[in-house]
N, C-alpha and C positions, 0 to 999 in steps of 0.2 A: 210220101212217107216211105215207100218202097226204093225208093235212092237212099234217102238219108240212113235206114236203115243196112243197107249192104254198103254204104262209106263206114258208118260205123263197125259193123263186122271185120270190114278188109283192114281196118286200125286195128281191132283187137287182134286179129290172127298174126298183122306183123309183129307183134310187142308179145305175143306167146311163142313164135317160131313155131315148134309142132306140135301144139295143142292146137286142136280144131274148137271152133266156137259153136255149141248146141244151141240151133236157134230153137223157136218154137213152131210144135209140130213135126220135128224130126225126129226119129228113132236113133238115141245115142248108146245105147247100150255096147254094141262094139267099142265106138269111139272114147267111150268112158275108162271100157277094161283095160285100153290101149296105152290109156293115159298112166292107169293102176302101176302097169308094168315100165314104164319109164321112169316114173318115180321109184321104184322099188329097184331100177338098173342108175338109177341117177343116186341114191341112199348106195347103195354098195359100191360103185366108182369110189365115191367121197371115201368109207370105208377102209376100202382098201389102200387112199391115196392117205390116209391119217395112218393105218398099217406099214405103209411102207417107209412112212417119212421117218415111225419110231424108230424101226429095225433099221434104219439108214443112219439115224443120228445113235441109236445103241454102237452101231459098227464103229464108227467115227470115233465117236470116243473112247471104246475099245483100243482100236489101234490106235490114240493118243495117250491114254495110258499105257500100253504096251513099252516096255522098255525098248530100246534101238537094237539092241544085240537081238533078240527075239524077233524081233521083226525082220530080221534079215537073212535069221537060221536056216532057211530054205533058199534062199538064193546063190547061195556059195559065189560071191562074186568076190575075188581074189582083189586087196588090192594093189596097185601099182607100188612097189618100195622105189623110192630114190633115194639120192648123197643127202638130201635134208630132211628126209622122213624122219629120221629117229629124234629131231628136234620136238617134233609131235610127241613121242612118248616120253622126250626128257620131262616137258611139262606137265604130264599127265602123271609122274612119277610125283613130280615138284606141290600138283595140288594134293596128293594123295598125304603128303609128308605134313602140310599144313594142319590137313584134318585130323592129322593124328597128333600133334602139338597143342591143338587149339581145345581137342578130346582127353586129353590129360591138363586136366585144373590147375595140380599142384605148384608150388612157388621152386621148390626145390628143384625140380628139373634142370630149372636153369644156372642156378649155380656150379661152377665148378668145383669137378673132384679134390679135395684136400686133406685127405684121408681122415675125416673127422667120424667119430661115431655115428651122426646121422646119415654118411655120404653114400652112392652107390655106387656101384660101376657103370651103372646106367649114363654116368657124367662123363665119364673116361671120354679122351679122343677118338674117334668116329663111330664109337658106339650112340654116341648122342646123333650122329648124323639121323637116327632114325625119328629123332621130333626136332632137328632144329628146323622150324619155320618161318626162321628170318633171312638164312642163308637160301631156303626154295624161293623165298622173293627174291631176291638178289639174282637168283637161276630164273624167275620170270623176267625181270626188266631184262638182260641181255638177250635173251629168247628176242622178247618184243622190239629190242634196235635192228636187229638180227633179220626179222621177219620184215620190218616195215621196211627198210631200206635193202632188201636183199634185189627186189623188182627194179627200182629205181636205178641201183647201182648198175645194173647189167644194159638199163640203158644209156646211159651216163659213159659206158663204153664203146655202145655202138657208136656214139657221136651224135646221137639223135635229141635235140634238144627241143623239140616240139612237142616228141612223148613224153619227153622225161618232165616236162612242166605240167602235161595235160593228167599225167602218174600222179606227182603229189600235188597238183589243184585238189583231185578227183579225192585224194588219200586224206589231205587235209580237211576239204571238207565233209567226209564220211565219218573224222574220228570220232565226233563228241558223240552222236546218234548210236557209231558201233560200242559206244565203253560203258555210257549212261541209261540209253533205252533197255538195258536187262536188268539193271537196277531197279526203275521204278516197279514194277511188279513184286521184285523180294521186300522192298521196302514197305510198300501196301502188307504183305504177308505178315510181316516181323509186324506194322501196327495193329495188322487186327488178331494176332495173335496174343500181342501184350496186351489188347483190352481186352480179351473175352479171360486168358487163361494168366496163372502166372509163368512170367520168360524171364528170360536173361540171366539167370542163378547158374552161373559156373561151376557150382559145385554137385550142380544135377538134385538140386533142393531148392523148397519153395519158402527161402527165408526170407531172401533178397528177391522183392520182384521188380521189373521196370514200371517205372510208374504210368498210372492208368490217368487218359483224359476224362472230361465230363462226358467225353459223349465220342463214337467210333469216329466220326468225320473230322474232328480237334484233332482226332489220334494221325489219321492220315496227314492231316495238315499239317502238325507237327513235323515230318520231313519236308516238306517245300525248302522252307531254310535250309534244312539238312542237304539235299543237293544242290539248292543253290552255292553255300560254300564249298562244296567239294566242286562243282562249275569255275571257281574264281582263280583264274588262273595268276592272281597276281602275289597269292599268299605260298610261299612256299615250305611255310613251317608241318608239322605231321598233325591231321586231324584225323582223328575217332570219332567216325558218325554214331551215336547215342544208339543204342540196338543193337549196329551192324559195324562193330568198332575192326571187324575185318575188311570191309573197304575203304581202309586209311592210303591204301596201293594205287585205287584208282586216281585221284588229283593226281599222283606223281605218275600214274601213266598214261595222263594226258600228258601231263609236262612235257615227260620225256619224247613223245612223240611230238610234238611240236621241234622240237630242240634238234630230233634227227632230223624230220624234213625241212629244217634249217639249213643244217649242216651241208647236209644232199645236196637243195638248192645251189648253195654257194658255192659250194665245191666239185657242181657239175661237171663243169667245163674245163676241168684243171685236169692235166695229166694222171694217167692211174696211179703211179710210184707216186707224184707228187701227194695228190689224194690220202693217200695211206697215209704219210708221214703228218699232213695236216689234220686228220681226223685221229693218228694215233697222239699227236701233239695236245687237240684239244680236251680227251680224255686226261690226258694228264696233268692238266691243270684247273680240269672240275675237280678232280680227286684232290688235288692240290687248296682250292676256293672251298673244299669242304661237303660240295654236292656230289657224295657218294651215288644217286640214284641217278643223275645224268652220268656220272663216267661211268655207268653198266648202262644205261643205251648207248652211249658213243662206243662201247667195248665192243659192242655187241653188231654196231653200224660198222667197225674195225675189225671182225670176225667174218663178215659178209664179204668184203672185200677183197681178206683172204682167199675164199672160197673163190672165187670169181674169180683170182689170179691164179690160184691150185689149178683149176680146170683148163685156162685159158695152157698154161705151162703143158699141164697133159697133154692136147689134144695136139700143140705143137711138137714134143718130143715122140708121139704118136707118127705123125705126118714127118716128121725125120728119117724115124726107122726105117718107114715105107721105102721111103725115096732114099735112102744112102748105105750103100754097101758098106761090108767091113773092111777097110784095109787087108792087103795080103799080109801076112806073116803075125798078127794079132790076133795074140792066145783069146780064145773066147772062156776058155776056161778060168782062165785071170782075172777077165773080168766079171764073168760069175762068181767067181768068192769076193773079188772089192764090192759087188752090187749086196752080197748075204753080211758081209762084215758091214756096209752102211747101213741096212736094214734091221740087224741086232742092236746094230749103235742110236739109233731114231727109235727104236720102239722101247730100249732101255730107259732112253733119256726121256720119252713122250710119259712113260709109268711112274717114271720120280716125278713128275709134273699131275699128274694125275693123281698121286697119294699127298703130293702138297697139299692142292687143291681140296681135297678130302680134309686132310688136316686143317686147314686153317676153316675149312667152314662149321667145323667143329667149334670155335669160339663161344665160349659161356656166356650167356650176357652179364653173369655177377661174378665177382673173385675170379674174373680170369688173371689178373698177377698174383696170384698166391696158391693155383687150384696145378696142378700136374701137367703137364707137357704143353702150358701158356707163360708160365711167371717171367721165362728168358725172354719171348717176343715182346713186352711190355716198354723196355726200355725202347724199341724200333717205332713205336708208333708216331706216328708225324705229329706235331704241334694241333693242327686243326680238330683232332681228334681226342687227342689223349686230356682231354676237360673230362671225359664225362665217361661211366661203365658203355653205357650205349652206343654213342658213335665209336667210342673204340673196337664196339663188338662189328660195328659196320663197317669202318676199316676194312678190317682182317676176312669177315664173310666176301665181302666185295671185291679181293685180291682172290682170294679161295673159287668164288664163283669163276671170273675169269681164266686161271691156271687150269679150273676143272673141265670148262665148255672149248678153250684149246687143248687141251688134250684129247676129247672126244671128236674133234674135227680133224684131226691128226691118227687117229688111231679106229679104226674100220671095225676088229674086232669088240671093242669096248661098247661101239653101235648097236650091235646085233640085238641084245636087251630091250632095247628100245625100240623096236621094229615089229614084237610082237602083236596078238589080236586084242591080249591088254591091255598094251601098253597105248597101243594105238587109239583103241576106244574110252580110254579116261586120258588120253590128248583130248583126244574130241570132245568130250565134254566138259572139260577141265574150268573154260571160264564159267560155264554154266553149275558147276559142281561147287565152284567156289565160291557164288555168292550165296545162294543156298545153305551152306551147310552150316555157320553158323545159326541161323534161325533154325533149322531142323534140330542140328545139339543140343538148344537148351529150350525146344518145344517139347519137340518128339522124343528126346534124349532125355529130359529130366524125367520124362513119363516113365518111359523104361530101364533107363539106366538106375533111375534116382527109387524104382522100387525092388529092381533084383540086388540093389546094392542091402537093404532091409532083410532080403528075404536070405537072400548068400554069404552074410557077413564075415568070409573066412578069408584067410590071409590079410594082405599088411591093410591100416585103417586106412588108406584114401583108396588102393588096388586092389579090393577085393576080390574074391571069384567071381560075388554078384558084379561090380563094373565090368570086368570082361566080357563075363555074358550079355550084361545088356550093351557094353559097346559094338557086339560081334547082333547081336539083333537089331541094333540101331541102324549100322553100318548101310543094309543093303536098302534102308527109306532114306536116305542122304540120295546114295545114288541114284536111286530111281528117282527122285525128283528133280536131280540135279540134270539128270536125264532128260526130265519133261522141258527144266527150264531151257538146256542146250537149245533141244529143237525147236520148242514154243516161241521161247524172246532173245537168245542169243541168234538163231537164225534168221527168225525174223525182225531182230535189227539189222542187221546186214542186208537182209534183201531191203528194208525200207530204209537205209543208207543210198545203198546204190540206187533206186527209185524216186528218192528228194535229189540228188546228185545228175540222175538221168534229165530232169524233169526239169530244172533250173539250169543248165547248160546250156549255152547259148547255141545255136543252131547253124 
């Protein structure tokens, strides 16, 4: 009994670690107290480890809600400006302009000026620039040929065609992941928004609401379809997703990016002038066929190119100077005033091109042949276009856009704007700003806007004082969300782009 007895103890003591086993007859009273206080350090370990995970996960989401500019206020890390930066804050300018077209309800806006009793000048020629938000799309799609094909092209010069396939494998297969994966989260938002509260009332009132399913999971599901068709790359007419009818943009910018790393492919290997004139060719005969939003990717792939040639020209006329004296007897002073009279003459001519630009994306979408400084351009509009108020108005933005993004490729000072710490940080969050912010307008915006408008009823009946005010308190929950979205699901599609990309690449 005395074996079986201490096999059985040396079992229990393994299976307790350090707890000792009080046989009988021994005096445990130490042994006991011992235990007392292990327990009592084993309770406040846990304690403190439940303590710190709060205050760990409090912090976290602190600094996740924390807006980006805020979180950065003490680092003063300066950043880098280059020759394409200010592209970042062209777009950052381009969503801002959106939100503010899409924040004014009324039907009139878009009409053009025709000096009627009800008109304002609010319609006049580039006074409207500050809501037209057909013409900032038109400034996104060439951004986006711009951007995608700008890497591509430069290898496409070095002669390397191993990158430049391994570039747009890698780009193509990333697109759908980077365009769609920030989507689905605003989409979930906008459903469970329309079920619980009323949405979608334009007019920041709760007359018109989107309609509500039986049950919140019908409501989510009801998008499935909804990105499926905007996925279907084979339809190319314009859809309004039901909720979120502001990402009608995204199917045409997949298209369009499909269509430049088309282009790119094909056109790798072909000489650089060649190149140019085949890519400026095939813009003009999308504009031509009618697919205005592909000839502002190709514009945009035809801009890139430029740049790449501007530089290349530079750094040769650079590497000239170096190395080649001036002739004897050649006035340099001569040719300082030919170089100041070329210089007057190009920045002249880049500003009349830049006030086009301006002008024409001014374009009313309604009575632009009958409204002020359009009715003469009317007769000019090509065939494919002049059917309908609409494509005509996309025409004219579409040439506007282009005239105005060469101009600022050309003209250094006109950049500078666009290079700021604003500009720069609603670049940055700019996709994330924009899918957002219609679901916040007419959540969070009917809340507030649709009661100071009640409370403030002074000045004109759609633009009250109360609208302003609540548009100007709206304002700053747009962007802070749009802010979360950037970082949350527009970054992290991009990182899980390149990590499905990473991860399926052959070895």
């Amino acid at each position: 009994m005395g074996i079986l007895n201490r096999l059985f103890t040396s079992i229990l003591t393994r299976y307790l670690h350090r707890y000792e086993l009080l046989l009988p007859g021994e005096a445990g009273s130490d042994t006991g107290h011992e235990l007392e206080l292990e327990d009592e350090r084993k309770d406040q370990t846990t304690t403190n480890f439940k303590h710190a995970w709060v205050i760990q996960c409090a912090k976290t989401t602190a600094v996740f809600l924390t807006p980006s500019f805020l979180q950065r206020s003490g680092e003063k890390v300066e950043r880098k400006i280059t020759e394409t930066s200010y592209l970042n804050g062209v777009r950052g300018l381009a969503a801002s302009l959106v939100y503010v077209q899409h924040s004014l309800f009324a039907v009139w806006i878009h009409n053009g000026y025709r000096g009627l009793p009800g008109d304002s000048y609010w319609q006049l020629p580039f006074m409207r620039l500050l809501y037209s938000g057909r013409f900032m799309v038109s400034i996104f799609f060439i951004l986006s040929g711009y951007v995608l094909s700008y890497r591509p092209l430069q290898l496409a010069r070095k002669s390397d065609s191993k990158a430049l396939y391994d570039n747009l494998s890698s780009a193509t297969f990333r697109r759908i992941p980077r365009l769609f994966l920030p989507v689905v989260p605003a989409m979930l938002g906008t459903a469970t928004t329309a079920y619980f509260t009323c949405y979608g009332a334009e007019d920041y009132t709760k007359n018109r609401c989107f309609p509500k399913a039986t049950s919140l999971w019908r409501q989510w599901w009801g998008y499935v379809p909804v990105l499926t068709r905007m996925l279907d790359p084979s339809v190319w007419t314009e859809y309004y997703p039901p909720g979120v009818p502001h990402l009608w943009t995204l199917p045409m910018e997949f298209r369009g990016s499909m269509v430049v790393f088309l282009l790119v492919l094909g056109l790798g290997n072909t000489r650089a002038l060649y190149r140019l004139f085949l890519l400026s060719l095939f813009a003009v005969f999308f504009l031509h066929l009618g697919k205005w939003d592909t000839f502002l990717f190709t514009c945009g792939t035809v801009l890139a190119e430029l740049r790449i040639s501007r530089a290349e020209a530079q750094r040769l006329v650079e590497t000239e100077s170096q190395t080649r004296s001036i002739p004897s007897g050649y006035s340099g002073s001569k040719r300082a005033r030919a170089l100041i009279q070329w210089r007057v003459v190009t920045k002249v001519f880049w500003t009349m091109i830049f006030i086009t630009g301006l002008f024409l994306g001014s374009w009313p979408a309604y009575h632009a042949c009958s409204s002020v400084g359009f009715r003469h351009f009317c007769t000019l509009t090509p065939t494919p276009y002049n059917g309908s108020e609409k494509l005509e108005q996309y025409f004219w933005i579409s040439i506007g856009a282009v005239l105005l993004l060469l101009s600022l490729e050309n003209m250094e000072k006109l950049q500078r704007p666009f290079t700021t710490r604003l500009a720069s940080y609603m670049g940055d969050i700019s996709f994330g700003f924009y899918i957002v912010h219609w679901t916040m307008l007419f959540s969070v915006g009917t809340l507030i806007i649709g009661n100071f408008r009640r409370w403030l009823p002074y000045g004109y009946p759609n633009y009250s004082l109360g609208f302003f005010v609540g548009l100007i308190l709206t304002t700053p929950f747009v962007v802070w969300v749009g802010d979360i979205n950037w970082r949350a699901f527009d970054n992290g599609a991009v990182k899980c782009a390149r990590w499905l990309n990473t991860f399926c690449t052959r070895k």
